[in-house]
Every structure is written in structure tokens, then in C-alpha cells.
DSSP file (Angstrom, degrees, kcal/mol; ACC not computed):
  #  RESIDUE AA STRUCTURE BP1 BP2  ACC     N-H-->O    O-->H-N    N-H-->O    O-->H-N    TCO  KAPPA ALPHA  PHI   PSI    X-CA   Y-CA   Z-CA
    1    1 A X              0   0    0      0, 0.0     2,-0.2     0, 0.0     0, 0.0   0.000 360.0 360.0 360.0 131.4    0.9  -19.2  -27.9
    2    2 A X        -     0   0    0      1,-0.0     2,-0.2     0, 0.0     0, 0.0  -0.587 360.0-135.1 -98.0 167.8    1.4  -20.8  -24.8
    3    3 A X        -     0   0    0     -2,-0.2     2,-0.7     0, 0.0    -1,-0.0  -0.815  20.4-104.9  17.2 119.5    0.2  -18.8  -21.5
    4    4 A X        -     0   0    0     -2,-0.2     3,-0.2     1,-0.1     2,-0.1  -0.666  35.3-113.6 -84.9 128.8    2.1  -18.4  -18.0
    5    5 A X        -     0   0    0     -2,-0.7    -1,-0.1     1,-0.2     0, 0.0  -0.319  38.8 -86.7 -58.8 135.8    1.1  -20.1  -15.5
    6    6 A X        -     0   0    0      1,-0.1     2,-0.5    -2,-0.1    -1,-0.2   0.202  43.3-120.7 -63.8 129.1   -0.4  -18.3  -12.5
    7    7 A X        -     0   0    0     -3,-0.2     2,-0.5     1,-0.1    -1,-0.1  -0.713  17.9-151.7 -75.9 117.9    2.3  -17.0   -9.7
    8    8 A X        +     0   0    0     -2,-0.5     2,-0.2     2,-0.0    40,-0.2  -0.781  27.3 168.8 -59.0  88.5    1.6  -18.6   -6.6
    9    9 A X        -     0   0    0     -2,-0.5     2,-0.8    39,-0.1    35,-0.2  -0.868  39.4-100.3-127.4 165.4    2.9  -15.9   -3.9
   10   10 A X        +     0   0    0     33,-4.4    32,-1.9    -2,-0.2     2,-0.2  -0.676  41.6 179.5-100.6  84.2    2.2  -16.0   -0.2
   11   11 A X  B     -A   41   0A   0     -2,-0.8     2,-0.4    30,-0.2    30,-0.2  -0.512  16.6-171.8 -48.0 126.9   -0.4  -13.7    1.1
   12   12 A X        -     0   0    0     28,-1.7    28,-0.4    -2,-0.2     2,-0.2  -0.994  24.7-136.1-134.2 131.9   -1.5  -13.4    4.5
   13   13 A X        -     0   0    0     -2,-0.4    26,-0.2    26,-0.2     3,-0.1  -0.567  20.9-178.1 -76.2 158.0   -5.0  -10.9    4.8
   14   14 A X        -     0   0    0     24,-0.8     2,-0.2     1,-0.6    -1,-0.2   0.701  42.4 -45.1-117.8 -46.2   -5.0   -8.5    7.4
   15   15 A X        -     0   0    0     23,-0.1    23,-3.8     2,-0.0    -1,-0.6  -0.956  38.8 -99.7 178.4 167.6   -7.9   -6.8    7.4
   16   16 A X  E     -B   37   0B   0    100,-0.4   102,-0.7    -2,-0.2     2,-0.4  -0.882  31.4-171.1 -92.6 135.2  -10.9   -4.8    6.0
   17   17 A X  E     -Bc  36 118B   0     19,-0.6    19,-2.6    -2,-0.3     2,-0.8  -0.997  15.4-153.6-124.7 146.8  -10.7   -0.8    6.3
   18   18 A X  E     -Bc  35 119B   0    100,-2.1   102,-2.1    -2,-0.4     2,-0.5  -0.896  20.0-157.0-106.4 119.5  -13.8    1.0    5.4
   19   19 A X  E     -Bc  34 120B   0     15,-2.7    15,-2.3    -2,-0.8   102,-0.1  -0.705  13.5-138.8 -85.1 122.8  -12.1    4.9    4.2
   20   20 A X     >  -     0   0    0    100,-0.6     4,-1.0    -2,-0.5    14,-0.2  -0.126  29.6 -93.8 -88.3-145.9  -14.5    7.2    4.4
   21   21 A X  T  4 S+     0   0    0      1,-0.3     6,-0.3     2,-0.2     3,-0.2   0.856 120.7  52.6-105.8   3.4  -14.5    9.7    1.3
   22   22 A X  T  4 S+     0   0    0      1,-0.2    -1,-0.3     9,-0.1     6,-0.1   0.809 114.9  45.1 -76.3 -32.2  -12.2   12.6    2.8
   23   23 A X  T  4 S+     0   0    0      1,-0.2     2,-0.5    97,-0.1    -1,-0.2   0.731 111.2  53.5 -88.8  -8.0   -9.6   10.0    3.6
   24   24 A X  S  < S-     0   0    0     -4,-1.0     3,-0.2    -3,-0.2    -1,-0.2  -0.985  70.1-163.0-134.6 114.8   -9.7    8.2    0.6
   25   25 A X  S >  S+     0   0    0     -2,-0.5     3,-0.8     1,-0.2     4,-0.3   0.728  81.2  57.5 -74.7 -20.2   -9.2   10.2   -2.5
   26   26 A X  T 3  S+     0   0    0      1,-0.3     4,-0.3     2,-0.1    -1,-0.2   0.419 107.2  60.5-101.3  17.4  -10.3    8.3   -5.6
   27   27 A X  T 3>>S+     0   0    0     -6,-0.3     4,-1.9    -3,-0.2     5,-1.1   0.421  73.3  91.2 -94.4  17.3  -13.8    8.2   -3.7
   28   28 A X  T <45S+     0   0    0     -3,-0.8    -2,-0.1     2,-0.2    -1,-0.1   0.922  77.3  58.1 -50.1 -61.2  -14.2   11.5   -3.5
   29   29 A X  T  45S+     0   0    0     -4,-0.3    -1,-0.2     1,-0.2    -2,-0.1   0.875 109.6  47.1 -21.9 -73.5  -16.2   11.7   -7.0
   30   30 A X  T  45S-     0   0    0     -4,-0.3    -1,-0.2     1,-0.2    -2,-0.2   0.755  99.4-133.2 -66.3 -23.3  -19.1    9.0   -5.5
   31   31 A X  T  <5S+     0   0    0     -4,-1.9    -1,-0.2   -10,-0.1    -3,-0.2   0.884  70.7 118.5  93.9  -0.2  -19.4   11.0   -2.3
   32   32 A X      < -     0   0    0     -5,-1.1     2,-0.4   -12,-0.1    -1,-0.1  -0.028  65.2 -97.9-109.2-173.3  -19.1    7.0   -0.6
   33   33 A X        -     0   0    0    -13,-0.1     2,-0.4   -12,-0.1   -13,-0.2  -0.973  31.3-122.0-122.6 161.0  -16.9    5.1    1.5
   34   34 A X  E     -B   19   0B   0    -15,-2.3   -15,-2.7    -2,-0.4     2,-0.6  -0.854  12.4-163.5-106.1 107.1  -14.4    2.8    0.6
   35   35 A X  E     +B   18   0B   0     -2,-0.4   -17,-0.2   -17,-0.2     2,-0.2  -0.875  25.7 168.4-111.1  97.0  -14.0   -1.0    1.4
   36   36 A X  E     -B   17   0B   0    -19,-2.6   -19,-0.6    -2,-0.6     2,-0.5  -0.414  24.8-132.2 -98.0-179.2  -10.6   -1.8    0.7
   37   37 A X  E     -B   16   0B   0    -21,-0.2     2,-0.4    -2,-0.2   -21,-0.2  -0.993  16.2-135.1-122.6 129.2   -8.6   -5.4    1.7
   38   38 A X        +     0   0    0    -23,-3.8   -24,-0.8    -2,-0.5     2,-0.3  -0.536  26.0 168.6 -82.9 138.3   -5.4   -5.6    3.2
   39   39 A X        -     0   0    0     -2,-0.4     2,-0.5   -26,-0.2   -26,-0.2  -0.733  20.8-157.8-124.9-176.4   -2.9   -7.8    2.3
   40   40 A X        -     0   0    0    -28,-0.4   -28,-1.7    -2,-0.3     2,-0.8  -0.955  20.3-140.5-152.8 156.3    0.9   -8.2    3.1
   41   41 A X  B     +A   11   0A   0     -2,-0.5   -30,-0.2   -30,-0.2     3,-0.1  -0.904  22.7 178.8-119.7 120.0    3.0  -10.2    0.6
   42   42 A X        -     0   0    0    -32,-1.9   -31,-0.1    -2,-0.8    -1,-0.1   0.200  57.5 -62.0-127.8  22.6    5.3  -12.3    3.0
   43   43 A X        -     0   0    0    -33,-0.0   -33,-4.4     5,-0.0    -1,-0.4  -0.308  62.9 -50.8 136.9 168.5    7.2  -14.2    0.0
   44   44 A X    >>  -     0   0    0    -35,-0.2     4,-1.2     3,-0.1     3,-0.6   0.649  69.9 -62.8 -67.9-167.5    6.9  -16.7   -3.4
   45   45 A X  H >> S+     0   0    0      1,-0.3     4,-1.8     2,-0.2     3,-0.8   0.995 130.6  48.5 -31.9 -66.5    5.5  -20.4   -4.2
   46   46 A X  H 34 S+     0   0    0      1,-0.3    -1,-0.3     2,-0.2    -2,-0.1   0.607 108.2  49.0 -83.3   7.6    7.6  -22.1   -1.9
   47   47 A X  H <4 S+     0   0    0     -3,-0.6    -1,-0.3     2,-0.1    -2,-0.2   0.413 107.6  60.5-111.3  10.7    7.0  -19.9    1.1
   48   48 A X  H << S+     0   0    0     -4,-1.2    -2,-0.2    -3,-0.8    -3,-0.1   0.872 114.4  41.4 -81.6 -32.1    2.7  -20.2    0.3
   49   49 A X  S  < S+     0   0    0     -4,-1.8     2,-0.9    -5,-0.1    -1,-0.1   0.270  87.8 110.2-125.9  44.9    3.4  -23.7    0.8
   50   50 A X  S >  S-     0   0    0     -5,-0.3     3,-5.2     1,-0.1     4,-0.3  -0.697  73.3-113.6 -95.7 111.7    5.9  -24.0    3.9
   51   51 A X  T 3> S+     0   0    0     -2,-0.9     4,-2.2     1,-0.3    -1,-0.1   0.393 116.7  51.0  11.5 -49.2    4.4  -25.5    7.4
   52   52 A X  H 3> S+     0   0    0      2,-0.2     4,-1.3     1,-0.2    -1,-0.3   0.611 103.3  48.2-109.1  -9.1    4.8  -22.6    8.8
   53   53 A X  H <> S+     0   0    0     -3,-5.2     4,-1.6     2,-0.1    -1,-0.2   0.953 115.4  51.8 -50.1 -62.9    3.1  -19.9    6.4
   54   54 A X  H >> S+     0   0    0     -4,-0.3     4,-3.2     1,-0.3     3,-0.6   0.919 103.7  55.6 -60.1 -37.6    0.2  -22.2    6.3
   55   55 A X  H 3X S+     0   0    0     -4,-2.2     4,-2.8     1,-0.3     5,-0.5   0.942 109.9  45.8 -53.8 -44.0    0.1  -22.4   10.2
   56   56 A X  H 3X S+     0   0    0     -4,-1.3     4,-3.4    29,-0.3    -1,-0.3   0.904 108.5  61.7 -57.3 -36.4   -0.2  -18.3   10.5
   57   57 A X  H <X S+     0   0    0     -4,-1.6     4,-1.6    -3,-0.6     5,-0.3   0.956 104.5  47.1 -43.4 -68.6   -2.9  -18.5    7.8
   58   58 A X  H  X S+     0   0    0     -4,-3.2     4,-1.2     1,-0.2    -1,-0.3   0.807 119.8  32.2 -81.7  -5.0   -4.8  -20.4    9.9
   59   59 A X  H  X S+     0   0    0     -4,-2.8     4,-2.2     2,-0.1    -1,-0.2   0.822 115.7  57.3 -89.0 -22.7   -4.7  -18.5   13.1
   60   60 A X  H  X S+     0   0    0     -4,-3.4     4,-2.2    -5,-0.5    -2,-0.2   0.905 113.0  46.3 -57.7 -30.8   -4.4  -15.1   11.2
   61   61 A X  H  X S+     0   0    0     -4,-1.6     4,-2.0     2,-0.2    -1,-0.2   0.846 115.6  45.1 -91.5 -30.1   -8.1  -16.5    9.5
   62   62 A X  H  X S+     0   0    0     -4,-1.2     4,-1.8    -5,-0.3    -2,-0.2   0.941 113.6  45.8 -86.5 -25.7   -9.6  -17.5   13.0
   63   63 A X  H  X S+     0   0    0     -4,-2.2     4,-3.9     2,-0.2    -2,-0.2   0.935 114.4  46.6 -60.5 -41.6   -8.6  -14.4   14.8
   64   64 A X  H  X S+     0   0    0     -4,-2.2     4,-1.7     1,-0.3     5,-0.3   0.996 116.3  53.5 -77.1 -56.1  -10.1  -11.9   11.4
   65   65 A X  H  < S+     0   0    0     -4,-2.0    -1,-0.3     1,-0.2    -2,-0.2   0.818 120.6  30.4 -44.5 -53.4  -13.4  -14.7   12.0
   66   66 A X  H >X>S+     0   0    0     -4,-1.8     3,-2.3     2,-0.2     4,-1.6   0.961 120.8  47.4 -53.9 -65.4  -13.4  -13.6   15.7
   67   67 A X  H ><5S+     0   0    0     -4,-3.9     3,-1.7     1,-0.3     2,-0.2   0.937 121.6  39.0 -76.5 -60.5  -12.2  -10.0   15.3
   68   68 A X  T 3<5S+     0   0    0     -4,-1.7    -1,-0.3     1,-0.3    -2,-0.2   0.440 113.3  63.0 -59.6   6.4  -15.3   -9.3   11.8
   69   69 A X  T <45S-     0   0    0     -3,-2.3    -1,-0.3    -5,-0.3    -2,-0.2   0.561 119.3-119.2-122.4 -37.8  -17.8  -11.6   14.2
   70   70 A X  T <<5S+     0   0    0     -3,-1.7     2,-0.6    -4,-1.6    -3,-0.1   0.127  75.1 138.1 112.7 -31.0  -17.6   -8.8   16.9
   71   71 A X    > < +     0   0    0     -5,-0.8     3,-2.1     1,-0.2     2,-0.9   0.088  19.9 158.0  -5.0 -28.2  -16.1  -11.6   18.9
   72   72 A X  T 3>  +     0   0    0     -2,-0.6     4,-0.8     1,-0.4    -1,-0.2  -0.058  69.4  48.3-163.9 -25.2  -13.2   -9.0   20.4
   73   73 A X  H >> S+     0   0    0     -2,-0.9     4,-1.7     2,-0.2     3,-0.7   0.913 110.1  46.5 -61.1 -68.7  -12.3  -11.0   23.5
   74   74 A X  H <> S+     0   0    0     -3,-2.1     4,-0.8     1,-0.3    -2,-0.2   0.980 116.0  56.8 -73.5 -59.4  -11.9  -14.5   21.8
   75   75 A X  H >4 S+     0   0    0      2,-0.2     3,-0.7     1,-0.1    -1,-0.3   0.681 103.7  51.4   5.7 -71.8   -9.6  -11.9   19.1
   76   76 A X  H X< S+     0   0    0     -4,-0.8     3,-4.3    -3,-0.7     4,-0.2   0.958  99.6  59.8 -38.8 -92.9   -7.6  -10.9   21.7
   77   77 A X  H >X S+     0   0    0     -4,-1.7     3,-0.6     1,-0.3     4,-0.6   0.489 102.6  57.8 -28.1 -27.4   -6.8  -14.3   22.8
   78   78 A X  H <X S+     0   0    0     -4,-0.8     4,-2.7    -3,-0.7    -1,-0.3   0.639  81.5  84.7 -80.3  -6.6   -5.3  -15.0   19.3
   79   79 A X  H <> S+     0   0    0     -3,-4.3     4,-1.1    -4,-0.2    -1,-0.2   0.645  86.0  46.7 -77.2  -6.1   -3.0  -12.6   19.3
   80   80 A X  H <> S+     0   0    0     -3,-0.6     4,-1.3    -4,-0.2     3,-0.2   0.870 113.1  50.8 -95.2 -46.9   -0.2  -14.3   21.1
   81   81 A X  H  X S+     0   0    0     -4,-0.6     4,-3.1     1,-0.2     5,-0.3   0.967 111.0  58.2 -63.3 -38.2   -0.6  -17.5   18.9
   82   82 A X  H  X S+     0   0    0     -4,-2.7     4,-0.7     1,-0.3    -1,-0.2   0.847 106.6  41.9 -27.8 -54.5   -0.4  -14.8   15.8
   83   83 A X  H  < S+     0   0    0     -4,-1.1     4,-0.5    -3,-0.2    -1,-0.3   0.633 110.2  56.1 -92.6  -7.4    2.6  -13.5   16.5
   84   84 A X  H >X S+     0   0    0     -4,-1.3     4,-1.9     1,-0.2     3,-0.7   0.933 111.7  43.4 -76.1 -32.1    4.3  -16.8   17.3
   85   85 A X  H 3X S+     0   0    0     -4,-3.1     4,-1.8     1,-0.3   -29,-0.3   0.744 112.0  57.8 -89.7  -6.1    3.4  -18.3   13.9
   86   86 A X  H 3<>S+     0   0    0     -4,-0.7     5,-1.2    -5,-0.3    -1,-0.3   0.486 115.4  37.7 -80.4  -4.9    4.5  -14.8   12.1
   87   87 A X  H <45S+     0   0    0     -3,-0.7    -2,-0.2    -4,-0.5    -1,-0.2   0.667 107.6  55.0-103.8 -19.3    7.7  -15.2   13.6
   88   88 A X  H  <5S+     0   0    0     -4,-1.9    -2,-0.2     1,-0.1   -36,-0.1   0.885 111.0  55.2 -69.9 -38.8    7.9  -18.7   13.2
   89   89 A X  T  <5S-     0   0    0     -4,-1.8    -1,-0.1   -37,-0.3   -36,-0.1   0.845 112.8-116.3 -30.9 -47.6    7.2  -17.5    9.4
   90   90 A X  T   5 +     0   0    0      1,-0.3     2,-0.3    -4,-0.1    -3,-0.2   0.428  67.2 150.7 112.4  -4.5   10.0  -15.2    9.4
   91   91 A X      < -     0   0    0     -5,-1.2     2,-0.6    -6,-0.2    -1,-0.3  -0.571  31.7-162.0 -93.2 127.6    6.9  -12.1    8.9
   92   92 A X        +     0   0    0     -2,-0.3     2,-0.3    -3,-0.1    -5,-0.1  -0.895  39.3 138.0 -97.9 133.0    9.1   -9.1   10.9
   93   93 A X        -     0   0    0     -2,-0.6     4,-0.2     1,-0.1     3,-0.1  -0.949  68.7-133.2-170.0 159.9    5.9   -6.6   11.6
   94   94 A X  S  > S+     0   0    0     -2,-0.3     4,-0.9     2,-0.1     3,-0.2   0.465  76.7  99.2 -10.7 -56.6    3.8   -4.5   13.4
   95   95 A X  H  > S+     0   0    0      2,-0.2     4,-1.9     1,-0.2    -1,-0.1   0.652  75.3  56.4  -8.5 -73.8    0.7   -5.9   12.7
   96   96 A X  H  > S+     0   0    0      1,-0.2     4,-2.6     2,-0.2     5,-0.2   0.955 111.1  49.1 -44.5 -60.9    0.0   -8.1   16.2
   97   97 A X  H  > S+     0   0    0      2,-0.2     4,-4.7     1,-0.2    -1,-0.2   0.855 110.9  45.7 -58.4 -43.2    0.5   -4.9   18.3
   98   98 A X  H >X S+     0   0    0     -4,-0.9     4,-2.2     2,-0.2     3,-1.3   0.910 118.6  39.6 -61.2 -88.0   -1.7   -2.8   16.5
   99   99 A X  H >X S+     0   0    0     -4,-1.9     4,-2.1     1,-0.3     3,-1.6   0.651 107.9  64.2 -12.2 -68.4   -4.4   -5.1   16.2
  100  100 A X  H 3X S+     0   0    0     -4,-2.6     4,-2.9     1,-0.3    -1,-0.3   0.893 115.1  31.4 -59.9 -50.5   -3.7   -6.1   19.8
  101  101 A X  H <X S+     0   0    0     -4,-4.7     4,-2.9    -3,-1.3    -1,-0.3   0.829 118.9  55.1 -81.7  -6.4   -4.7   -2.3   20.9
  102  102 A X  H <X S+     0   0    0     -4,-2.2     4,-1.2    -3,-1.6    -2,-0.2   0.995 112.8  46.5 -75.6 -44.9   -7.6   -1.8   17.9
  103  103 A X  H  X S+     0   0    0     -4,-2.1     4,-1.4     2,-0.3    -2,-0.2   0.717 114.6  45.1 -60.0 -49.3   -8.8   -4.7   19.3
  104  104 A X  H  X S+     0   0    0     -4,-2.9     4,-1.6    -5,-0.3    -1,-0.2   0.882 109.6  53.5 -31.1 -58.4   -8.5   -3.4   23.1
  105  105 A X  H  X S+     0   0    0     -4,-2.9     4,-1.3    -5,-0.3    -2,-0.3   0.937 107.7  45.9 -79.6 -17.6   -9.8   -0.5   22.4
  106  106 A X  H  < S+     0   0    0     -4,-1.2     3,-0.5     1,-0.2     4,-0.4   0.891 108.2  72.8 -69.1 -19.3  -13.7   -2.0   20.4
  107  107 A X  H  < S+     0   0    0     -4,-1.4     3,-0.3     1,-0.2    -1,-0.2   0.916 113.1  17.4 -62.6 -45.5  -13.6   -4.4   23.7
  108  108 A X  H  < S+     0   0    0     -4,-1.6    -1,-0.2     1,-0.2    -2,-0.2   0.599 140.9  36.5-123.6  10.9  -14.5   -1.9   25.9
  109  109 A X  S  < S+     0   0    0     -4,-1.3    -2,-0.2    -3,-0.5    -1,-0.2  -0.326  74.5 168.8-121.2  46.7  -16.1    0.9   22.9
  110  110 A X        -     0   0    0     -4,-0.4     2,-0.3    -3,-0.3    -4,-0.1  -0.437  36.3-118.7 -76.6 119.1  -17.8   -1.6   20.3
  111  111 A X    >   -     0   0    0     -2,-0.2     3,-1.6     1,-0.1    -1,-0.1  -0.617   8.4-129.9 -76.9 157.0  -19.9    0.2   17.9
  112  112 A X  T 3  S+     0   0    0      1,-0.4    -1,-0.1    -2,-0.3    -2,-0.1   0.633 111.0  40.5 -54.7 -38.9  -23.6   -0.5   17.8
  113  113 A X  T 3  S+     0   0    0      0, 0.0    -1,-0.4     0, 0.0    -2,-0.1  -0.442  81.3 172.2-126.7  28.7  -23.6   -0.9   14.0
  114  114 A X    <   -     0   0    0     -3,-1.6     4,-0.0     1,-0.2    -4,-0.0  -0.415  11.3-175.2 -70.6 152.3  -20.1   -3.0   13.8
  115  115 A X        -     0   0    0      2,-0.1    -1,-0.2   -45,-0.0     3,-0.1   0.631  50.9-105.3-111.8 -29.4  -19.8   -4.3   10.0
  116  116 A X  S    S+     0   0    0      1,-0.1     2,-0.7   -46,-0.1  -100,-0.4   0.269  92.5 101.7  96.7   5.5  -16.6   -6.3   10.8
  117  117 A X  S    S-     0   0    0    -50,-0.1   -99,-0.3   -49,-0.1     2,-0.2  -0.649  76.3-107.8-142.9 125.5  -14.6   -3.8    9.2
  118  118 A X  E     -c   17   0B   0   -102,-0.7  -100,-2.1    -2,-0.7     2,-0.5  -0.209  19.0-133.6 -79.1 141.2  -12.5   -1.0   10.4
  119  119 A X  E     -c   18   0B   0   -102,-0.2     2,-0.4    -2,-0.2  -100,-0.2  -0.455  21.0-145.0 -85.0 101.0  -13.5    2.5   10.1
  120  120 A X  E     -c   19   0B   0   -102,-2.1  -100,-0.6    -2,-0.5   -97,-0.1  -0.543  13.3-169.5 -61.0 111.2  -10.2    4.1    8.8
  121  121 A X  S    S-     0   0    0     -2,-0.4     2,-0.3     1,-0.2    -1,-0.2   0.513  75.4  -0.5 -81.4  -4.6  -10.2    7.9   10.6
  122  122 A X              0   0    0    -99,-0.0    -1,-0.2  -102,-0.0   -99,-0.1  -0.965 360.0 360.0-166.2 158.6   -7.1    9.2    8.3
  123  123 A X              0   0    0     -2,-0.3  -104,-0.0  -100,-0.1    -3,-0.0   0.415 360.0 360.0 -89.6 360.0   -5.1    7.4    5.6
């Protein structure tokens, strides 16, 4: 029996959110919080390996290195090269803008204790 070979799809991460356990229901049980990963599925094989995927991958990976670093200034600054290579992608979104003001607002409120991952206040 032969085996299919692994699907190649284009992923681009977005982020960590840590759900605490009222916002997140199947932690309820443990009483915890919840460290999921975001993802956004922006299309097959051949758009994981088109110029212009890979290019958003690498500023989407130095901005999340800035933005989990605490970094929140040099962050900022990626967000205009972000959304040029997500449109150059083809990724129609949201994403930049949010970031652009979660990012605003730890710049000038950082918590003490940041983990690099954001603290979800509702689901």
C-alpha cells in the first residue's frame, strides 16, 4: 500500500494568543490558560513556493521575532513592508491593521511580564 505524499499548502503564522480559561472553553476542565497558534491558509503547493509568498514569510517572521522579542518599535516599522508583500501575495486581510494598533497600543502599555504572546481578553 503505497502512502500519499504530504500536501504542501501555504501557511503564513500570525501569531501566539494565550486564552485565558473563561475565554477558551475546552480549558475550562484544567482551570489553565491556553497557548494556541495562528495560522491563515493563503493557498496550495505552488503558491508555498511563489516569490512572492516566500517574500511575506520572511517579513511576516522578522516582524513576529521583533513583535515576541518585546521589540514593539522595530514591529511597527514592519508593518508597511507586511502589507506590501501580502498584497503583492494576493493575502486580502485585516491582519496589518490590527497588529498595527495591538502593536501601538504595548508601545506605550508593555506588560512587565511580556511572554511574546498575546493575552486574548474574549474569543
Amino acid at each position: 500500500m503505497r502512502c500519499a505524499p504530504p500536501v504542501a499548502i501555504a501557511l503564513l503564522v500570525l501569531a501566539n494568543v494565550l486564552f485565558p480559561p473563561a475565554a477558551d472553553p475546552a480549558c475550562r476542565p484544567a482551570c489553565g490558560w491556553s497557548l494556541r497558534f495562528t495560522y491563515s491558509y493563503l493557498g496550495d503547493r505552488v503558491m508555498s513556493q511563489l516569490s512572492p509568498f516566500l517574500a511575506l514569510v520572511e517579513r511576516q517572521t522578522a516582524l513576529l521575532r521583533h513583535y515576541r522579542a518585546g521589540a514593539f518599535i522595530e514591529a511597527l516599522k514592519m508593518i508597511d513592508d507586511c502589507q506590501v508583500a501580502a498584497e503583492a501575495a494576493g493575502w486580502q486581510q485585516g491582519y496589518y491593521a490590527m497588529m498595527r494598533a495591538r502593536i501601538d497600543g504595548l508601545i506605550h502599555d508593555a506588560p512587565q511580564d511580556w511572554t511574546g504572546a498575546y493575552v486574548a481578553e474574549e474569543k
